[in-house]
C-alpha positions as CSV (number, residue, x, y, z in Angstrom):
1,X,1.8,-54.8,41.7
2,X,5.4,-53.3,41.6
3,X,6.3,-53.0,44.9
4,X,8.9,-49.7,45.9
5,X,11.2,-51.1,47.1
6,X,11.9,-54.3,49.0
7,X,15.4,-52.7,50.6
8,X,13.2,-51.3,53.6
9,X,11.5,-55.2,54.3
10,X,14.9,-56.6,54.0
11,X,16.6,-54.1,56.1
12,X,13.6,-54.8,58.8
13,X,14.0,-58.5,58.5
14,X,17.8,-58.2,58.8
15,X,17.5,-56.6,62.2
16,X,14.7,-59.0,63.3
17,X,15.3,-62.5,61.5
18,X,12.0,-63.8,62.9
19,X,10.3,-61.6,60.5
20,X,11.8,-62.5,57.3
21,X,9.3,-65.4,56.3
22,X,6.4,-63.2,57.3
23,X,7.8,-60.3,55.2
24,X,8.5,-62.5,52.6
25,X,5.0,-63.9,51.9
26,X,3.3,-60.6,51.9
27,X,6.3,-59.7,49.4
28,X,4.8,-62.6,47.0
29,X,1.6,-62.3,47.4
30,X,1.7,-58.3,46.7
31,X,4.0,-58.8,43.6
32,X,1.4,-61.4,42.1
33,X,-1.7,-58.8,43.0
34,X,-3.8,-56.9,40.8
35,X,-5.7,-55.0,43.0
36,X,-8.4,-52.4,42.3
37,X,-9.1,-51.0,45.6
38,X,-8.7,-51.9,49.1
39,X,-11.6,-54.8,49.5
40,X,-9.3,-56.7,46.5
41,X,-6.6,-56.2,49.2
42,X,-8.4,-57.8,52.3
43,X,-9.4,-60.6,49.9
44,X,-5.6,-61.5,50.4
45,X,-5.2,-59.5,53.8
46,X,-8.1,-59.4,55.6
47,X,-6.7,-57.3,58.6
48,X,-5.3,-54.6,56.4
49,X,-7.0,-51.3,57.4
50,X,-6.9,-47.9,55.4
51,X,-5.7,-45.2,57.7
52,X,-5.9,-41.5,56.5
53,X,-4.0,-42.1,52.6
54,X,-1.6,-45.5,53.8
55,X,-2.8,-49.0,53.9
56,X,-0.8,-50.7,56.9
57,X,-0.5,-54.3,57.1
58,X,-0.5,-56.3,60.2
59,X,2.3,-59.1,59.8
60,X,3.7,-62.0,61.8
61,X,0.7,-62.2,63.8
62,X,0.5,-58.6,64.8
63,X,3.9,-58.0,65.6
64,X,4.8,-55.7,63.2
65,X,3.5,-52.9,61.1
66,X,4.1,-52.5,57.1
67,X,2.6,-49.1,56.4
68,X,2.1,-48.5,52.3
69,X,0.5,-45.9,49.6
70,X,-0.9,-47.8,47.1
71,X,-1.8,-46.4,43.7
72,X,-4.5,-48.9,42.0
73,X,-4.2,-47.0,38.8
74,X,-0.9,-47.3,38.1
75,X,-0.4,-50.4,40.1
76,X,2.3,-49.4,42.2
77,X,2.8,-49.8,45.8
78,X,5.2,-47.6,48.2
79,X,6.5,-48.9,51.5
80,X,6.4,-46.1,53.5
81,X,7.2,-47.7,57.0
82,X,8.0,-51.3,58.3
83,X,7.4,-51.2,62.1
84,X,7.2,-53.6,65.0
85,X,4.0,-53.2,66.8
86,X,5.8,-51.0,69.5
87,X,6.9,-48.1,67.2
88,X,3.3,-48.3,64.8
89,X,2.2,-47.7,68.6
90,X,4.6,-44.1,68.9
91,X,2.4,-42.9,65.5
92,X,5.3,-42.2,63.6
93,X,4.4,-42.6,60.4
94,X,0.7,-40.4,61.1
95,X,1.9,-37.2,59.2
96,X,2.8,-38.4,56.5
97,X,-0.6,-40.7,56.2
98,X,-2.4,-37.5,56.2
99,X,-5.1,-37.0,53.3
């Protein structure tokens, strides 16, 4: 998968360090996918959910939030919002997951 971009996981991780590794394995493990549709993705992340037209992520254990558009055909994935569990919970990013 090309992943667009990493600058929003590093900037996240920057502010909370604690994150990084977390981040950084989904990173890898996204990069190396060639998923088809959303079960391929819960063979790798089995908590990731599909809400409205984002797939969001639950990462370090449920603390925070990755929030993506994925686009299987042309095997590209977005990153639309990297939250901690407390600003997923203000529903932020809702709008603009919206079918």
């Amino acid at each position: 998968m090309n992943i667009i971009s990493k600058k929003p996981l590093v900037e996240f991780w920057k502010r909370y360090p604690e994150a990084k590794s977390s981040f950084e394995f989904w990173y890898r493990t996204a990069k190396k996918a060639k998923w088809q549709n959303l079960i391929e993705v819960k063979t790798d992340f089995p908590h990731a959910d599909l809400v409205g037209v984002c797939t969001i992520f639950n990462i370090g254990g449920n603390n925070y939030r990755l929030i993506v558009k994925i686009s299987y055909r042309t095997q590209n994935i977005f990153v639309r919002y990297v939250l901690t569990h407390a600003e997923y919970d203000k529903g932020i990013y809702k709008k603009d997951c919206e079918s």
